[in-house]
C-alpha positions as CSV (number, residue, x, y, z in Angstrom):
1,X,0.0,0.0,0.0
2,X,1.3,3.5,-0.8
3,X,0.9,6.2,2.1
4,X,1.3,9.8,1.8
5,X,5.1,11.1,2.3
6,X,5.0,13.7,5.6
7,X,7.0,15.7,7.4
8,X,9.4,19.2,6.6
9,X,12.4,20.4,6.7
10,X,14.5,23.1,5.5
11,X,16.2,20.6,2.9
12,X,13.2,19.5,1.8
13,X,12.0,23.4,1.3
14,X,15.2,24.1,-0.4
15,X,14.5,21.5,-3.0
16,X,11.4,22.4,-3.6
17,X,12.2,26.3,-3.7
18,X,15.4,24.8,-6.4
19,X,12.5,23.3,-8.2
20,X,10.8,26.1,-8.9
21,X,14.0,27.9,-9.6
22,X,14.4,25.9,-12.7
23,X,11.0,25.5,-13.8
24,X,9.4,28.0,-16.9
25,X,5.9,26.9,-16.7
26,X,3.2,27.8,-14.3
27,X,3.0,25.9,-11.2
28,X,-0.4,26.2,-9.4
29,X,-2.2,24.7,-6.0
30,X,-5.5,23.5,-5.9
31,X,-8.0,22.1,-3.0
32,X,-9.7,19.0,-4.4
33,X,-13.1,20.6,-3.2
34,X,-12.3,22.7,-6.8
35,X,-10.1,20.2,-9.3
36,X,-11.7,17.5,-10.5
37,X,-8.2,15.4,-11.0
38,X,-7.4,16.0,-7.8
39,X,-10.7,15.3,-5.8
40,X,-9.9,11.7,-7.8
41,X,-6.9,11.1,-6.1
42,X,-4.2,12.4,-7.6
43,X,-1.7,14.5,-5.7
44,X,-0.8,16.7,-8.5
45,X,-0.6,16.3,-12.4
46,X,1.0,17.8,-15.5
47,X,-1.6,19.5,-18.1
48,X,0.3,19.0,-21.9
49,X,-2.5,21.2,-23.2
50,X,-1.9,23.8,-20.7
51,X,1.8,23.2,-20.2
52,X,1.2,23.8,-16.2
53,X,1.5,21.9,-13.1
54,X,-1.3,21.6,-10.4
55,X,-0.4,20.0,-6.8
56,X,-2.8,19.6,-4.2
57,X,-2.1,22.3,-2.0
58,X,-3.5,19.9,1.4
59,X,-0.4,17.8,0.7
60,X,2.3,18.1,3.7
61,X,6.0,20.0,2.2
62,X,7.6,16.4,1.8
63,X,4.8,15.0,-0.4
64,X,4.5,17.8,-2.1
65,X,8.4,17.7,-2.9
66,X,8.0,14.7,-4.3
67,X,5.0,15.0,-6.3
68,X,6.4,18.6,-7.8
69,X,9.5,16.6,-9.4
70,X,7.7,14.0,-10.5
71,X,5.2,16.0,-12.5
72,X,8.0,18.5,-13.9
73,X,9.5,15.6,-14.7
74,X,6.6,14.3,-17.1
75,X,7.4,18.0,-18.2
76,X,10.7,17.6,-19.8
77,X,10.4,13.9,-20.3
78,X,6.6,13.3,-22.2
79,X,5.5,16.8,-23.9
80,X,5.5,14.9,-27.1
81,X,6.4,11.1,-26.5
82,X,4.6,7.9,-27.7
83,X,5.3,6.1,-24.5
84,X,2.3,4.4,-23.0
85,X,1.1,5.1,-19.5
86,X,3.0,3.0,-17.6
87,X,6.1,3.8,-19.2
88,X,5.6,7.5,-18.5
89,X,4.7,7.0,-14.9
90,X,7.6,4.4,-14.0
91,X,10.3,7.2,-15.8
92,X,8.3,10.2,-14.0
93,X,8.6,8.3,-10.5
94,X,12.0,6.9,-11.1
95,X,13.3,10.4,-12.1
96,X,11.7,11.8,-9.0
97,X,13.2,9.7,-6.4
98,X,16.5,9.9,-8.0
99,X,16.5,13.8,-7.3
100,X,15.3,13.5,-4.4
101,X,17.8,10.7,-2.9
102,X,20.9,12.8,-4.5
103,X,19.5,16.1,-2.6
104,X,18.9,14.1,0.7
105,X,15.4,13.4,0.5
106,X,13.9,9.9,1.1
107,X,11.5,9.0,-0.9
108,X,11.7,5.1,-1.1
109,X,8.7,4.2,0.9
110,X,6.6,5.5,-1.7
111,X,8.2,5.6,-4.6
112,X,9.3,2.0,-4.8
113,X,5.5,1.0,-4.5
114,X,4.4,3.3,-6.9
115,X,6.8,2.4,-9.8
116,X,6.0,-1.6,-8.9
117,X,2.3,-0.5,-9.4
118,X,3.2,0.4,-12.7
119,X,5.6,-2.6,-13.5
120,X,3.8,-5.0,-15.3
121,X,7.0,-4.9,-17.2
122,X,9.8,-7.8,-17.5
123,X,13.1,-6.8,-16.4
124,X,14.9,-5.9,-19.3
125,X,12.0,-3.6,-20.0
126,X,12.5,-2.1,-16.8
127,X,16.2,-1.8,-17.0
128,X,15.6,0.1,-20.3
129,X,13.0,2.5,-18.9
130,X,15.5,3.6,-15.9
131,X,19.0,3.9,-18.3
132,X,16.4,6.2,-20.3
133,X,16.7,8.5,-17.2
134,X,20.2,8.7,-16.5
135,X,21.5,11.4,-18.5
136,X,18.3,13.6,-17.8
137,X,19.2,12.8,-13.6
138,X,22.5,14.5,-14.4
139,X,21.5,17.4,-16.4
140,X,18.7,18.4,-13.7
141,X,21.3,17.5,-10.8
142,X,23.9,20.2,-12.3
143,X,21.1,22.8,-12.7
144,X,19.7,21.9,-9.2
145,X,22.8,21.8,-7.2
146,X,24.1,25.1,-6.9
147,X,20.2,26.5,-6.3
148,X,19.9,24.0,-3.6
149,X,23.2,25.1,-1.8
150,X,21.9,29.0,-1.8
151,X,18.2,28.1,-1.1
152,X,19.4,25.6,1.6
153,X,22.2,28.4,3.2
154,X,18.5,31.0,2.7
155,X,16.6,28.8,4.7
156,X,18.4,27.2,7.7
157,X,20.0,30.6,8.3
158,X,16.9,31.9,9.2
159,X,17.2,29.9,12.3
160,X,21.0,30.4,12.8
161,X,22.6,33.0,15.2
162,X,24.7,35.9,12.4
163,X,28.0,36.6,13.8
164,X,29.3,40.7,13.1
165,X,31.8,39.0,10.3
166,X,29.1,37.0,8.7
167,X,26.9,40.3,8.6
168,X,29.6,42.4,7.1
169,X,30.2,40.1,4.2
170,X,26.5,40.0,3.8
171,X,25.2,43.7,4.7
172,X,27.8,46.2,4.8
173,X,27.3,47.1,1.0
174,X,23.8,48.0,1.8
175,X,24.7,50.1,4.6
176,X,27.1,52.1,2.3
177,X,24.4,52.5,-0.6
178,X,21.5,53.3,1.9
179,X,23.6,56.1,4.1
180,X,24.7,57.3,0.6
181,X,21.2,57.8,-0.8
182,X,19.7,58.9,2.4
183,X,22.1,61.7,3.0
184,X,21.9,62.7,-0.8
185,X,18.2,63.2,-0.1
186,X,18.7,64.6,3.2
187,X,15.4,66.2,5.0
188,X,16.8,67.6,8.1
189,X,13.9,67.5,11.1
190,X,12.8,64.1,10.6
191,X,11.7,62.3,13.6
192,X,13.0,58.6,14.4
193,X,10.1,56.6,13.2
194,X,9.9,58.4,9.8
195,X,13.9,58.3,9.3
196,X,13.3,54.4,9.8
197,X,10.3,54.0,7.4
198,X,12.9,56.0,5.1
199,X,15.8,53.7,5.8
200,X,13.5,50.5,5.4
201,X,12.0,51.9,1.8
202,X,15.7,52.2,0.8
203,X,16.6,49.4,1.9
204,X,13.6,47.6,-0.3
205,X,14.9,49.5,-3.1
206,X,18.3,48.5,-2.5
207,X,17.0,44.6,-3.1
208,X,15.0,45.1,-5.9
209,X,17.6,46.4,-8.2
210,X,19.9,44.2,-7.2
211,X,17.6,40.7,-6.8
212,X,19.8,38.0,-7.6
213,X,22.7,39.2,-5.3
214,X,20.4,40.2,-2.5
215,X,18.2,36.8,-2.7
216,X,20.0,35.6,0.6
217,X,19.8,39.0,2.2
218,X,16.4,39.8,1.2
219,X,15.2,36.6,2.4
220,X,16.7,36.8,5.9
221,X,15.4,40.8,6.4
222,X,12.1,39.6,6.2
223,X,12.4,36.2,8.2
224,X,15.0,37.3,10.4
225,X,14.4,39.1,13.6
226,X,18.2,40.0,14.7
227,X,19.2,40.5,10.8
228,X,16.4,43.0,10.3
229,X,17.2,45.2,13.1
230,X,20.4,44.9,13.2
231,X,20.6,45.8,9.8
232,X,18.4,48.7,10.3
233,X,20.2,50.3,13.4
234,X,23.7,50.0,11.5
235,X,22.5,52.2,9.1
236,X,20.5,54.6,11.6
237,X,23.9,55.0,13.4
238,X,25.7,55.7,10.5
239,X,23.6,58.1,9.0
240,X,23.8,60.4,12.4
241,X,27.9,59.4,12.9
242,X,29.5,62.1,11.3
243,X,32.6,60.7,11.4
244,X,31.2,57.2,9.1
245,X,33.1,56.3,6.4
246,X,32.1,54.1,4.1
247,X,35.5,52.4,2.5
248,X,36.7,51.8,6.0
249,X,33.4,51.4,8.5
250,X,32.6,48.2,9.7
251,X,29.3,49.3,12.1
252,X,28.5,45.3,12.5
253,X,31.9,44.8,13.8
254,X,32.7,48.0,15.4
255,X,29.8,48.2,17.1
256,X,28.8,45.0,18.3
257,X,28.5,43.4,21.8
258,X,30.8,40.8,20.6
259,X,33.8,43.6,20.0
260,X,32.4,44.8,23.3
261,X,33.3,42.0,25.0
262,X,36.5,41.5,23.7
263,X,37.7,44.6,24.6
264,X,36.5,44.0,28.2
265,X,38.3,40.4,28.4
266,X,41.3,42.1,26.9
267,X,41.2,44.9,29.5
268,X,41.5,41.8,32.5
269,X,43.6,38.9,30.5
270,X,45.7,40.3,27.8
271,X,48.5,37.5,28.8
272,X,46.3,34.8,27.8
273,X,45.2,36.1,24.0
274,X,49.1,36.7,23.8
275,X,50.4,33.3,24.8
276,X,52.3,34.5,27.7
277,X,50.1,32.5,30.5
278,X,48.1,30.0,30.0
279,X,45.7,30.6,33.2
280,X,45.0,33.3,35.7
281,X,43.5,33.3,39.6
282,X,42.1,36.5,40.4
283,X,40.6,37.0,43.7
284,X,38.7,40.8,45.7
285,X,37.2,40.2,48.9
286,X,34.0,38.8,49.5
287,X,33.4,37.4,46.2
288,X,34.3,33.5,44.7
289,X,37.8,33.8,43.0
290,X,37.6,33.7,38.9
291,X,39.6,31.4,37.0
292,X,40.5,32.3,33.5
293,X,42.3,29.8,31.5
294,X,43.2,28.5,27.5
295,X,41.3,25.2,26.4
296,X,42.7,24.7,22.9
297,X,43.7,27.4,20.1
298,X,41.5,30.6,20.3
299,X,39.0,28.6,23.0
300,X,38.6,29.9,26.8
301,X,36.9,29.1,30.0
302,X,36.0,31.5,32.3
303,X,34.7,30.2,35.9
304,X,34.0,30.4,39.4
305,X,34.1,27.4,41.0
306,X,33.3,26.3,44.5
307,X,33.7,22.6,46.4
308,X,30.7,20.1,47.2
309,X,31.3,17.0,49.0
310,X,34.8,17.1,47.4
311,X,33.4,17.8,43.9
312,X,34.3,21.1,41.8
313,X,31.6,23.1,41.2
314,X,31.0,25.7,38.5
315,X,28.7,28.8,39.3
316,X,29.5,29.3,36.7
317,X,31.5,27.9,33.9
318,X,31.2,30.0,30.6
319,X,33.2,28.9,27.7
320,X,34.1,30.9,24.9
321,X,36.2,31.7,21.7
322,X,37.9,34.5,20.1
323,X,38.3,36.0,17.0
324,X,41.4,37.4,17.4
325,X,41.6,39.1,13.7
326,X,38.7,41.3,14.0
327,X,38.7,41.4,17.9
328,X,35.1,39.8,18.9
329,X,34.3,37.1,21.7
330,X,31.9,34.4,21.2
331,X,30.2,33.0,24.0
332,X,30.2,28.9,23.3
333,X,28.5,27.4,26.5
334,X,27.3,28.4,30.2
335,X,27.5,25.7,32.9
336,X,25.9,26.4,36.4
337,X,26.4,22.9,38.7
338,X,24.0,24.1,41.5
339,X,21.2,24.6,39.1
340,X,22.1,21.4,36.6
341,X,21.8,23.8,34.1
342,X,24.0,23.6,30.8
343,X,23.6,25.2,27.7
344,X,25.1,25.1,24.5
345,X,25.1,28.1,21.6
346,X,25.1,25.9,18.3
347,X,24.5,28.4,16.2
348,X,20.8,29.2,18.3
349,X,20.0,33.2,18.3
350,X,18.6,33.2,21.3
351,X,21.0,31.4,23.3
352,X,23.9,33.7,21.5
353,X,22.2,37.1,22.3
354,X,21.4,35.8,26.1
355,X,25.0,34.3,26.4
356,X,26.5,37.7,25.1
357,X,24.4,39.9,27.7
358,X,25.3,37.8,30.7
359,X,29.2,38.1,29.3
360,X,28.6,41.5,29.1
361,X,27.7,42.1,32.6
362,X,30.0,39.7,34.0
363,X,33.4,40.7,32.5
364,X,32.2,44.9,33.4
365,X,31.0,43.5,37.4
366,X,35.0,41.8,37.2
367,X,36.5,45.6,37.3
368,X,33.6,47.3,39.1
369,X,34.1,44.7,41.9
370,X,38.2,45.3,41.2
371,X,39.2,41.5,41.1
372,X,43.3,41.4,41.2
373,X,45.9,39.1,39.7
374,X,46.4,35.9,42.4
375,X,48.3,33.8,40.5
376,X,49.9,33.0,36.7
377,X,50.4,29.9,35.1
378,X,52.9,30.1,32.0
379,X,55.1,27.5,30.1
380,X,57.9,28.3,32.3
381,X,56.7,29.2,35.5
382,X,54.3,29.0,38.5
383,X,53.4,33.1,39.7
384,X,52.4,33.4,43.2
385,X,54.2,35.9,45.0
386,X,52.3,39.1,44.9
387,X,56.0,41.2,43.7
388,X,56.5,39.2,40.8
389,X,52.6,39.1,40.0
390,X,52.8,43.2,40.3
391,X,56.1,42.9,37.5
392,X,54.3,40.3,35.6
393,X,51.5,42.6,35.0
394,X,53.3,45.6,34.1
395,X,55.1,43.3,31.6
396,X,52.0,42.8,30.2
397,X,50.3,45.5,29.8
398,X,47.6,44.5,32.9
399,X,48.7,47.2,35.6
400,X,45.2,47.7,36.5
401,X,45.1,44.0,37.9
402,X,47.9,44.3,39.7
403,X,47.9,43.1,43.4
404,X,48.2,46.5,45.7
405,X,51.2,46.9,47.3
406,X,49.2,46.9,50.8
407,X,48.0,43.4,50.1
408,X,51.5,42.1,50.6
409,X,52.1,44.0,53.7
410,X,48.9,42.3,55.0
């Protein structure tokens, strides 16, 4: 028996948005309550006298994957053929789940018992019917591929946290041409909420007369929360910075929390982006002490840590990398023992913009609350005494989390 395929995904929408990419004649969705074909059965068909697809539009996005490539198959493969029925159908569905296995979509439970429906066919028949395919499966596979890879990227990004780099590649060029057209129509006066419906007209504009290098960027400013606003306050700030230029600003970079942060980890443990320690005890009264050490490469952990029933505890454990090129920090994971609480970024918004605040407010509370070098682990050496701390410091450019002198005489 042959059940309906179900189920999404962002492949599966990437196909069929590739599908659609490549096809020149009219694809259209009906409800079977108003298509006769349809309300028989069939989950979509190819009209020769029309030269048009139909597909029942109550399908779920995986049938409806399926069912699209197997009627623009019967497209390009039976406009004018004397093929009987059978043999049409069996090419149409082999065709189909070939695509749709090379692009990561399985299709086998019901195309196998949809071409053996078919099949009344002896084997070399068969075998004939299915070599007839091949070279058509490559041609559509080579104009599929690289529209699948860009509709794919358009769609899981969506869901993905952008980091300031990947937003400069992607949005700095419309920052430069929107601050350039806005300040050649410059209407001085303009309150807030009309200088943004300005900025978001341009920035429309901007896509429209450049559509098929802005299909990413387009697609992610109107599905993307973070890309949208962030897009939009990069060029609101540049438009009132006087000192903006456009061949050298980077506002995504420049401004971001992620610079931010670096800056302020910089500020307390400039010997371990160096290479000149490899961890760092800092202790201020009344507070935990923070440990600060290199994992691997450009990754970091950051901690307080207190004992339970001899067991170390984080409360808690952020780790982190850096990009050390453009100067940004990028939270990773936050562990808290006493809550059982652990959570990774992976790429999640959310988690990235709540990982960044508490980063934010945890590396500025650090100096407010004037933590103080304890102790220095490097390649060579074990730092403990507060004198060679205090030179150690100075050497390093970190004089401002130097032990006091008074400490020592305590």
């Amino acid at each position: 028996m042959i059940h309906n395929l179900t189920g999404s995904s962002d492949e599966i929408l990437a196909f069929i948005d590739s599908v659609k990419d490549i096809c020149t004649i009219p694809i259209d969705y009906h409800s079977p309550s108003k298509d006769a074909v349809l309300a028989g059965g069939a989950k979509g068909y190819y009209s020769i006298a029309e030269d048009r697809i139909v597909l029942n539009m109550e399908l779920e996005d995986m049938q409806i994957a399926k069912t699209l490539i197997h009627e623009y198959s019967h497209s390009i493969l039976h406009k004018k053929t004397d093929k009987d029925s059978d043999q049409r159908e069996i090419e149409a569905e082999s065709l189909a789940f070939v695509l749709c296995d090379h692009f990561g979509i399985d299709t086998s439970d019901y195309s196998f018992g949809y071409i053996a429906s078919y099949a009344a066919q002896d084997e070399a028949k068969l075998k004939t019917i299915l070599s007839n395919i091949q070279s058509t499966a490559h041609e559509m596979i080579d104009k599929l591929e690289p529209l699948f890879v860009e509709n794919l990227k358009k769609r899981t990004m969506v869901h993905e946290y952008i980091t300031p780099v990947e937003m400069d590649k992607m949005a700095n060029d419309i920052v430069i041409n929107v601050v350039n057209e806005l300040k050649t129509n410059d209407n001085p006066g303009l309150d807030d909420s009309l200088i943004y419906q300005n900025i978001e007209r341009s920035i429309y504009s901007y896509f429209d007369t450049n559509k098929e290098a802005m299909k990413i960027q387009e697609h992610l400013y109107n599905n993307h929360t973070d890309f949208k606003r962030d897009l939009k306050q990069a060029i609101y700030k540049a438009l009132n910075n006087p000192s903006y230029n456009p061949e050298t600003g980077h506002p995504f970079i420049d401004d971001s929390i992620e610079r931010r942060n670096y800056e302020q980890f910089e500020a307390i443990a400039v010997p371990l982006l160096s290479g000149d320690a490899y961890y760092i005890k800092y202790g201020t009264p009344h507070f935990m002490d923070l440990n600060v050490e290199i994992i691997n490469d450009n990754r970091y952990a950051m901690s307080h840590n207190y004992e339970l029933n001899s067991d170390l505890m984080a409360d808690p454990d952020v780790e982190f990398t850096v990009d050390k090129d453009n100067r940004l920090l990028y939270p990773e994971s936050y562990q808290q023992d006493n809550l059982q609480f652990y959570q990774r970024v992976d790429k999640d918004p959310v988690a990235a913009h709540q990982l960044n605040e508490f980063m934010d407010e945890w590396l500025n509370n650090i100096q407010e609350n004037q933590y103080k070098v304890k102790a220095v682990y490097t390649e060579e050496q074990v730092i403990e005494n507060a004198n060679d701390i205090r030179r150690f410091c100075k050497e390093n450019n970190l004089t401002n989390m130097a032990p006091k002198v008074k400490e020592k005489e305590r």
